[in-house]
N, C-alpha and C positions, 0 to 999 in steps of 0.2 A: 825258652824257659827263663822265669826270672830268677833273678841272681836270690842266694839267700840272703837275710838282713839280720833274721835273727833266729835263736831257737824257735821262736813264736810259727817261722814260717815250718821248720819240720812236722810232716803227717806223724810222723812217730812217737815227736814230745805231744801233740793232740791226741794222740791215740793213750798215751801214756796219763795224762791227764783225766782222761776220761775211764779209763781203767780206776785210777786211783780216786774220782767219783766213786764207781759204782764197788770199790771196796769198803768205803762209807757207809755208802747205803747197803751192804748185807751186811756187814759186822754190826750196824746199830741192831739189827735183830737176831743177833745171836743170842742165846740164853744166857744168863744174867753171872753164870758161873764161868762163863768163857771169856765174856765182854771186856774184863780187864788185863786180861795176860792175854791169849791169841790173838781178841780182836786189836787190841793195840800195838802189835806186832805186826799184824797183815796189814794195817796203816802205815806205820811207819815205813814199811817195805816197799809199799806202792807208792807212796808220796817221794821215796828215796829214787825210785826209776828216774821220775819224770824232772826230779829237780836236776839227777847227775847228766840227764841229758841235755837241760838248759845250762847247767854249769860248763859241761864240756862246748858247748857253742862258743858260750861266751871266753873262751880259754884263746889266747893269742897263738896256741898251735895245732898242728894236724897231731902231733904227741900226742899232747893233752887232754883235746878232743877224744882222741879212742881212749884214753887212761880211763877219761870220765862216764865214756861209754863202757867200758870193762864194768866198772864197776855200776853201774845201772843194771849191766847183764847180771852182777853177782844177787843184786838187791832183787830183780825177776826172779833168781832162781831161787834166793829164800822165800818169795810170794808162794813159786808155783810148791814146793814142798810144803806152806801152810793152809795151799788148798786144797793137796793131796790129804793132809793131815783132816780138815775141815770135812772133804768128801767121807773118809776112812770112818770120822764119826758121825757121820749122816748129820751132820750140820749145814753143809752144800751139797746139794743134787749131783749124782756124778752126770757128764755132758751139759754141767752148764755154761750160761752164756761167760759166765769171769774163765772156764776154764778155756774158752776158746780167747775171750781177750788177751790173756795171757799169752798164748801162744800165738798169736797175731803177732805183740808187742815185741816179743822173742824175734821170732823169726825178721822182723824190722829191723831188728839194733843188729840181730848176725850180721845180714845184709850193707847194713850201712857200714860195721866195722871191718869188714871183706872190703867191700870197697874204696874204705879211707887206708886201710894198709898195702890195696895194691897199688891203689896213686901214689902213695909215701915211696914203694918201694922200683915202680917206675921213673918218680922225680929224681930217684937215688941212685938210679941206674943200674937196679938188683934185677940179675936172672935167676930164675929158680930154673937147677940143672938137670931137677926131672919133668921139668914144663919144655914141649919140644917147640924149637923155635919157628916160630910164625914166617921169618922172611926167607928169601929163596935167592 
């Protein structure tokens, strides 16, 4: 596996990127009363994922990197409630394709942030003492 270089290489800042695409392209055709409050809102939410994910790349720690990833997750979960919100008023189709992006993207960053806190707390030499121990 190649080493990472940058955020550019994470599937998840791509996937996050292209989410915040295709939030573009449905808030430009929301109706003309929504377009300036909601849909400028579901942009800035999406556009906020995919930046804190590259921000946190580029951070010189395993911290900062999940801090930045924290809050990407917080910036997803304002999304997925202004889709809920968008679905509620038959503005987005409920099962659509943004609400399964979402949830793609979610479940990516959980994953990555599970994973960078159990290397941290590996490196650290933390046992959790209701995890039963592996060696024998």
């Amino acid at each position: 596996m190649a080493a990472l270089r940058t955020h550019k290489d994470l599937i998840v800042w791509r996937k996050a990127v292209s989410l915040a695409a295709r939030v573009h392209e449905l808030t430009a055709l929301f109706p003309a009363y929504d377009r300036q409050t909601l849909s400028q809102q579901m942009r800035r939410c999406a556009v906020a994922v995919a930046s804190n994910i590259a921000e946190g790349a580029g951070r010189g720690s395993r911290a900062e990197n999940i801090r930045y990833l924290d809050i990407a997750r917080g910036a997803l979960s304002e999304l997925e409630t202004q889709v809920c919100i968008c679905t509620d008023l038959h503005i987005i189709e409920h099962g659509s394709q943004l609400e399964a992006q979402v949830a793609e993207v979610g479940g990516m960053l959980s994953a990555m942030v599970r994973r960078l806190r159990e290397n941290r707390d590996k490196a650290q030499g933390f046992v959790d003492p209701l995890r039963p121990s592996t060696s024998h």
